[in-house]
C-alpha positions as CSV (number, residue, x, y, z in Angstrom):
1,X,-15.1,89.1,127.4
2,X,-13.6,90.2,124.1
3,X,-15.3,93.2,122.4
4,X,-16.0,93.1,118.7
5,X,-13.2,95.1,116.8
6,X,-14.5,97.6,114.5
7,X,-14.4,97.1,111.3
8,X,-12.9,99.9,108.7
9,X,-14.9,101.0,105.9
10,X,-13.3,101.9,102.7
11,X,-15.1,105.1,101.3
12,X,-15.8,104.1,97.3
13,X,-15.2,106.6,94.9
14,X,-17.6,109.6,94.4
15,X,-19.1,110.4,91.0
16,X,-16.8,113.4,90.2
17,X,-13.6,111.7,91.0
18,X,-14.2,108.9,88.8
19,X,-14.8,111.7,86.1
20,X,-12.0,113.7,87.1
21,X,-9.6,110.2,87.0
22,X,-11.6,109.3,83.0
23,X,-10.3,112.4,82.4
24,X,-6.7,112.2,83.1
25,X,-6.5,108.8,81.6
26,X,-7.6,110.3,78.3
27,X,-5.5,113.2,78.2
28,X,-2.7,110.7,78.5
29,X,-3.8,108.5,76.1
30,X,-4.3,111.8,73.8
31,X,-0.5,112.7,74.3
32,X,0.6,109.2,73.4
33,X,-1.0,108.7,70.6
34,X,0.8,111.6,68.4
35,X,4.3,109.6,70.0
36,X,3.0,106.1,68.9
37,X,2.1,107.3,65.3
38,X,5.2,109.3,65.0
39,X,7.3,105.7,66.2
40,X,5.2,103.9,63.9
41,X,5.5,106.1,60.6
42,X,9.3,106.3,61.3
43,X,9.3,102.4,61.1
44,X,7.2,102.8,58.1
45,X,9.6,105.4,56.6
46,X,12.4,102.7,57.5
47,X,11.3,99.8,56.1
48,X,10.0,101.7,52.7
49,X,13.7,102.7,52.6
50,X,15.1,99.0,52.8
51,X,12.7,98.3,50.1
52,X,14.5,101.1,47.6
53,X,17.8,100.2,49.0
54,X,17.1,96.2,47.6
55,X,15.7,97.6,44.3
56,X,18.7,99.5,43.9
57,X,21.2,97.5,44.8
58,X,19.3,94.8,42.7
59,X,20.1,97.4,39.5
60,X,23.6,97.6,40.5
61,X,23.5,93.2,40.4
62,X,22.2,93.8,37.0
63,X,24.4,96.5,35.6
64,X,27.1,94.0,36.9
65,X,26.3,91.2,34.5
66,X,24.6,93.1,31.9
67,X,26.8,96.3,31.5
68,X,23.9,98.6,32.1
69,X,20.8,99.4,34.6
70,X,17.8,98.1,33.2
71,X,15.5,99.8,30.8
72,X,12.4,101.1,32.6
73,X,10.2,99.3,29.9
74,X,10.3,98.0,26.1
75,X,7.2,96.7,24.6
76,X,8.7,94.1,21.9
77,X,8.0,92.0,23.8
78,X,6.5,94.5,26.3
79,X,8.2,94.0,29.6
80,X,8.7,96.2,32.8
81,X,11.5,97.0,34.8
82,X,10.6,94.5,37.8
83,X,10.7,91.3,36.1
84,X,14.3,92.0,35.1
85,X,15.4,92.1,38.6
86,X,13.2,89.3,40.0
87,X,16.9,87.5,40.4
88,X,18.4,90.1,42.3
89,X,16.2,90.9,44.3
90,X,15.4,87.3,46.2
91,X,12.6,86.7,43.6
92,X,14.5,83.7,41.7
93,X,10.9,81.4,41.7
94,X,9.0,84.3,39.6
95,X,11.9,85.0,37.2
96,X,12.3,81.0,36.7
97,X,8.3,80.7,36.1
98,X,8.2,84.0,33.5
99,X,8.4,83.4,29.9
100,X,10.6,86.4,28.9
101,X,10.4,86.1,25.5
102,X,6.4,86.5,25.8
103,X,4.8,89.6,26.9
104,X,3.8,90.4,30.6
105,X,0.3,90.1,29.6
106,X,0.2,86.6,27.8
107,X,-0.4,83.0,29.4
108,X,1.8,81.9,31.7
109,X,2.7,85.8,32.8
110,X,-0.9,87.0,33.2
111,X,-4.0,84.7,33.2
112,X,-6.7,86.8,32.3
113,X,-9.4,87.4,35.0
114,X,-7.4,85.5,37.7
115,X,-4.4,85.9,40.0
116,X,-2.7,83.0,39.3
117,X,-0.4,84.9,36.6
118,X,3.1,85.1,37.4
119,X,2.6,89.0,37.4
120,X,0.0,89.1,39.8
121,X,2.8,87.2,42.8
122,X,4.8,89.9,45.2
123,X,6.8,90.3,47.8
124,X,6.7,92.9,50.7
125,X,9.7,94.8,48.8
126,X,6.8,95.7,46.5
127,X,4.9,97.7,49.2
128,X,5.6,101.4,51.3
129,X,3.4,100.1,54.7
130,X,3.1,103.9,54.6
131,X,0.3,103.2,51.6
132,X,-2.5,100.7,51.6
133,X,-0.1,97.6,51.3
134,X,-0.1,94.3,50.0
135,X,-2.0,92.5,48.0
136,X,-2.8,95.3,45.8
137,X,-3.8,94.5,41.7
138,X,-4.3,95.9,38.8
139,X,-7.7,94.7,38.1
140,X,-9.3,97.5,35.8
141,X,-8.6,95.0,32.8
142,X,-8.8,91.4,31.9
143,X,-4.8,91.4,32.3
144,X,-4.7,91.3,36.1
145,X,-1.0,92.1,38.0
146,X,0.0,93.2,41.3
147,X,0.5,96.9,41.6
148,X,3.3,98.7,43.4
149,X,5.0,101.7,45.2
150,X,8.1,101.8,43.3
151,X,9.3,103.8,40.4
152,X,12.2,104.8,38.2
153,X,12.9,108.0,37.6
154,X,12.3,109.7,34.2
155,X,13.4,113.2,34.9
156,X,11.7,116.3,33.6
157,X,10.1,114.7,30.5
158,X,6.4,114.0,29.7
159,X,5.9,110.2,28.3
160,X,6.2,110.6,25.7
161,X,8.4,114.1,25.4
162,X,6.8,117.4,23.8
163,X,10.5,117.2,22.2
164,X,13.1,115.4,22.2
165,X,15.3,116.2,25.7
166,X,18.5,116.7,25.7
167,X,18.9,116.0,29.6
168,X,16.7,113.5,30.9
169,X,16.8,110.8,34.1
170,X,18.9,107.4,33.9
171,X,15.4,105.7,32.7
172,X,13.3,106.1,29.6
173,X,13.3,106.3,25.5
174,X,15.5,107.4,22.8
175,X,14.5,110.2,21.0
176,X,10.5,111.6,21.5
177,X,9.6,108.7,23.8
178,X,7.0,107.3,20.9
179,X,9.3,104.3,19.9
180,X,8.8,102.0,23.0
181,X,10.6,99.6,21.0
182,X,13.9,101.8,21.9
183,X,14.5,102.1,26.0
184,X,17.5,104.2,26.7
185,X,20.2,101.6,28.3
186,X,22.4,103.4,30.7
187,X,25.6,102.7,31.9
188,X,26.9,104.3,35.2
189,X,29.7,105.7,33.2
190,X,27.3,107.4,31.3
191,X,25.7,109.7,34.4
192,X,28.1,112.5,33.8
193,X,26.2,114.2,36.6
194,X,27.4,111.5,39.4
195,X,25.7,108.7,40.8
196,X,25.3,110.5,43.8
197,X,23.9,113.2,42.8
198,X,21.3,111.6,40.3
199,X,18.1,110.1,41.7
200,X,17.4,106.3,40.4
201,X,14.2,105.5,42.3
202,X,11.3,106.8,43.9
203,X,8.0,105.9,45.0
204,X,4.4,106.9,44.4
205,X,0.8,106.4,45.7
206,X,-0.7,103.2,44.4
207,X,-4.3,103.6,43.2
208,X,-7.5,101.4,43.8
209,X,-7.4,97.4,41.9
210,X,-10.6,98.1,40.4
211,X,-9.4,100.8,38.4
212,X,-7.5,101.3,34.5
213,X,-5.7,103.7,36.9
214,X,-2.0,103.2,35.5
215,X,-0.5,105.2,39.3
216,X,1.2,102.2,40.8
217,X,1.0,99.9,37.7
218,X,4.3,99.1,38.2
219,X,4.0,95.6,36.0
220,X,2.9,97.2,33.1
221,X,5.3,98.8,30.1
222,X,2.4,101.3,29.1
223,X,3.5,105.4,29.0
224,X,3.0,106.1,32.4
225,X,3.8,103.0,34.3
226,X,6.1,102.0,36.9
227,X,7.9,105.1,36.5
228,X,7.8,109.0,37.8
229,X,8.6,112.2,36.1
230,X,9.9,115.6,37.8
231,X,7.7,117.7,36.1
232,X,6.3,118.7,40.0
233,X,8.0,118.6,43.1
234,X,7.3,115.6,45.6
235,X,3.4,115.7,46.8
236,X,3.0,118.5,44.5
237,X,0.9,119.5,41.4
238,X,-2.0,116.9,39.2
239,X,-0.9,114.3,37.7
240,X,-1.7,114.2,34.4
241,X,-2.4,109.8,32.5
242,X,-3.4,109.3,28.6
243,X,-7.4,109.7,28.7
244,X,-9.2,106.6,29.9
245,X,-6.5,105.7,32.0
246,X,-7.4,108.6,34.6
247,X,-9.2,108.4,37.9
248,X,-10.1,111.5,39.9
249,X,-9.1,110.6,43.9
250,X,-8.1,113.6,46.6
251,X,-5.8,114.5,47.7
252,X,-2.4,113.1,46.3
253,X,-4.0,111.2,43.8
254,X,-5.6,114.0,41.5
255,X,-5.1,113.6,37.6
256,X,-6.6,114.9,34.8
257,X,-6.4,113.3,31.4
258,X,-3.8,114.2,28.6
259,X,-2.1,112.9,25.6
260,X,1.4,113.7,26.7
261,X,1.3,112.1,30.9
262,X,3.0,112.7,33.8
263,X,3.4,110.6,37.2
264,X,4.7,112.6,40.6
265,X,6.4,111.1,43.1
266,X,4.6,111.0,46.0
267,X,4.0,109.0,49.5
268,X,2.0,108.9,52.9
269,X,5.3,109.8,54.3
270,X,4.9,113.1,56.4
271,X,6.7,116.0,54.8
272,X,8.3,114.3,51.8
273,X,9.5,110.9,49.8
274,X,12.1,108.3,49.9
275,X,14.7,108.5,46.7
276,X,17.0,105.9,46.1
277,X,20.4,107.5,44.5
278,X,22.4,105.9,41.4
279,X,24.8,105.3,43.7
280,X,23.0,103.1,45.7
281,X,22.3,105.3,49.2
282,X,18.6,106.1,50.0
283,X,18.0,110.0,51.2
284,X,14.4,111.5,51.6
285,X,13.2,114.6,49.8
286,X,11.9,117.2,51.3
287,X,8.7,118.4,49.8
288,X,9.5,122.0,50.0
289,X,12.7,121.1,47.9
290,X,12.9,123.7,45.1
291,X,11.5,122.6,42.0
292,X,15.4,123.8,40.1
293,X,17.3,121.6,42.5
294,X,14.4,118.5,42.3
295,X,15.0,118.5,38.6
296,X,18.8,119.3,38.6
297,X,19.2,115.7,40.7
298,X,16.9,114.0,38.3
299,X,19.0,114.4,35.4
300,X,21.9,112.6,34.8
301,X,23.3,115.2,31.9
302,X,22.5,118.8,33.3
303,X,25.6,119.7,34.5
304,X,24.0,121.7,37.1
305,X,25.6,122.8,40.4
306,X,22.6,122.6,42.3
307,X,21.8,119.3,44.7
308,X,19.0,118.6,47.2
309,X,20.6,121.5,50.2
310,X,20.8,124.4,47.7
């Protein structure tokens, strides 16, 4: 006769080990996140710097066949910098739909109160992923357009200038900035400074679409638009739009209102922003860069000494 074997019994788990293994899982998971943010931000840092490296090489295309870089806007008829590089920069369908000698704002460019203008298209070279992303508009006006990240680089001027500058950034007016009718055209023979040591591009913080908010406004040729002045250093200080155009938001996004604006560069980007040089190459600024040195690179006519290490 063959005896029954016993059978083993598997002891479950008690109440204070299940607690003590809940535990460990989430004090794992809590030291991976901080990794898996940092991995992700670094790709965002990454591909925001592809998109500068397109826009600029997309200047260089255009100081090829035009002798200059573009102007940052003119307003007769009023047009922005982007448009103009729409063929450089893999956006050959926009520029062949856009009626250049009409401004942004009129029919076929912008239909009012609907985003099936011209202006109001994009592309992801438009967009940091460190910011809010695309689709993002302009819809504080009947003139809807997309907004965007990118910005050219004004020096340390207010739009328009308490007087006229006599060193200034590779982008903006002639004379006190009030003539919009007069961009300043510059040739890379004319950045005495170097191309390498003068910054072309930057990017900023794009503000809410239901806002007159001009801070990422990129399609427009209005005084503070699609451009950034080194009044502050990165991150730093209030931005300052013509009144009306103003929108209080903490804590990058401050602004009070003023005749004479100012736009900083700034970006979600921990510790500082992305540049793109005159040259062509992409570096990012440190924050803590010294205000000196941030305005000595944005000039293209200071004959300073001092770069972005100093």
């Amino acid at each position: 006769m063959t005896l029954p074997q016993a059978r083993s019994v598997r002891a479950a788990f008690t109440l204070i080990e299940l607690l003590v293994v809940i535990a460990i899982i989430a004090i794992l998971i809590g030291l991976l996140l901080p990794a898996v943010q940092k991995v992700r931000e670094a790709a965002a840092r990454a591909k925001c710097s592809n998109n500068l490296k397109q826009w600029a090489l997309g200047e260089h295309n255009y100081h090829d066949v035009n002798g200059a870089l573009t102007y940052a806007a003119k307003s007769n008829p009023r047009t922005p910098w982007p448009v103009l590089l729409w063929p450089n920069v893999e956006l050959q369908t926009l520029a062949n739909n856009y009626n250049y000698s009409l401004g942004f704002w009129e029919n076929p460019n912008t239909v009012q109160n609907a985003l099936t203008g011209i202006v109001c298209s994009s592309s992801p070279i438009y967009f940091c992923p460190s910011d809010r992303g695309g689709p993002a508009y302009q819809q504080g006006d009947s003139y809807w357009r997309s907004r965007g990240n990118y910005v050219v680089n004004f020096g340390p001027v207010f739009q328009p200038h308490t007087s006229v500058p006599t060193r200034f950034g590779p982008f903006g007016y002639l004379g006190d900035g009030t003539d919009r009718t007069k961009p300043r055209l510059t040739k890379l023979t004319d950045i005495t400074d170097g191309t390498s040591n003068t910054v072309m591009m930057s990017e900023v913080i794009m503000h809410d679409d239901n806002t007159t908010d001009w801070r990422g406004d990129m399609l427009n040729d209005d005084d503070q638009c699609g451009r950034f002045m080194t009044l502050d250093t990165p991150n730093s200080g209030i931005d300052q739009l013509r009144t009306g155009y103003c929108t209080n938001k903490a804590p990058k996004l401050l602004c009070t209102a003023n005749n004479n604006g100012k736009i900083s560069a700034r970006s979600n980007h921990t510790g500082g922003v992305n540049v793109a040089l005159c040259d062509g190459s992409i570096r990012f600024v440190r924050d803590s860069i010294p205000l000196q040195n941030w305005q000595a690179v944005s000039t293209m006519n200071g004959s300073e000494t001092l770069g972005f290490d100093n």
